[in-house]
N, C-alpha and C positions, 0 to 999 in steps of 0.2 A: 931345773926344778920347775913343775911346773904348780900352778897356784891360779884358784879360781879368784876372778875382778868382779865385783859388784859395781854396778854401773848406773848411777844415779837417773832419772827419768832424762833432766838438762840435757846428758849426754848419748842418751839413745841412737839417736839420728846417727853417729859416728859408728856404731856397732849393730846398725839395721831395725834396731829397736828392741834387742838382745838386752836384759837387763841384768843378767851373767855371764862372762865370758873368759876363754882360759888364753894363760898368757905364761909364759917360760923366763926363768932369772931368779938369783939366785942372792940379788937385793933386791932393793924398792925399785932404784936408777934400770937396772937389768928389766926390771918385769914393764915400767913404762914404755921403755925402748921397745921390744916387744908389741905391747899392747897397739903403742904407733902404727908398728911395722905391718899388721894386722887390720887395724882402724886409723885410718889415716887422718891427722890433726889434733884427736885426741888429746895423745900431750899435753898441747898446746893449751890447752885447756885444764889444764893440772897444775903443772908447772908455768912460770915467766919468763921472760928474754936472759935472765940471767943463770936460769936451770936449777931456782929454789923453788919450795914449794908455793903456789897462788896464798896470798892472806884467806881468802875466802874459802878455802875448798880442806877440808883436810880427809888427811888418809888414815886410815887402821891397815895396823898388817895384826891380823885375828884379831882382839879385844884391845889392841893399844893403837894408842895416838901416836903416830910415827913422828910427832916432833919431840914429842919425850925420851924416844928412844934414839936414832941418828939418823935419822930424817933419809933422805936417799938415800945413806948405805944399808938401813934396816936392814936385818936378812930373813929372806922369804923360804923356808924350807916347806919342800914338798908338800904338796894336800892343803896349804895352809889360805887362808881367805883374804883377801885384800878388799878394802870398804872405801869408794870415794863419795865422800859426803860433802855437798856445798852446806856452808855454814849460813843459818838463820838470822837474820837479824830484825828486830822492830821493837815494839813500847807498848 
């Protein structure tokens, strides 16, 4: 399947400074592996040593928060958009 990544400003440098880009899979874990394979470190940057998703960073696959739905096995069908957003914080 493949599915366009929106790609946060933070993470440009991994994607050339591309602030969309397409990536194949068929869940969430599928399309990161991918995204890697492509831009290299990336992930890393997603996900932690454990291979859950960063506290700070969250994803949408189309309009949802992929931790309310199943988080890395989310499934990503065809045409569909994936959003990684680092989360704000301050007072």
């Amino acid at each position: 399947m493949s599915v366009s990544v929106r790609i946060p400003t933070i993470l440009r440098t991994y994607t050339g400074g591309d602030s969309e880009v397409s990536a194949e899979g068929g869940t969430l874990s599928e399309v990161l592996d991918d995204l890697d394979s492509r831009h290299a470190g990336i992930k890393g940057r997603i996900v932690d040593e454990t291979g859950a998703l960063r506290r700070f960073v969250n994803v949408y696959v189309g309009n949802d928060d992929v931790r309310f739905l199943d988080n890395l096995d989310t499934a990503t069908p065809d045409g569909t958009q994936v959003s990684v957003i680092p989360a704000v914080a301050g007072g």
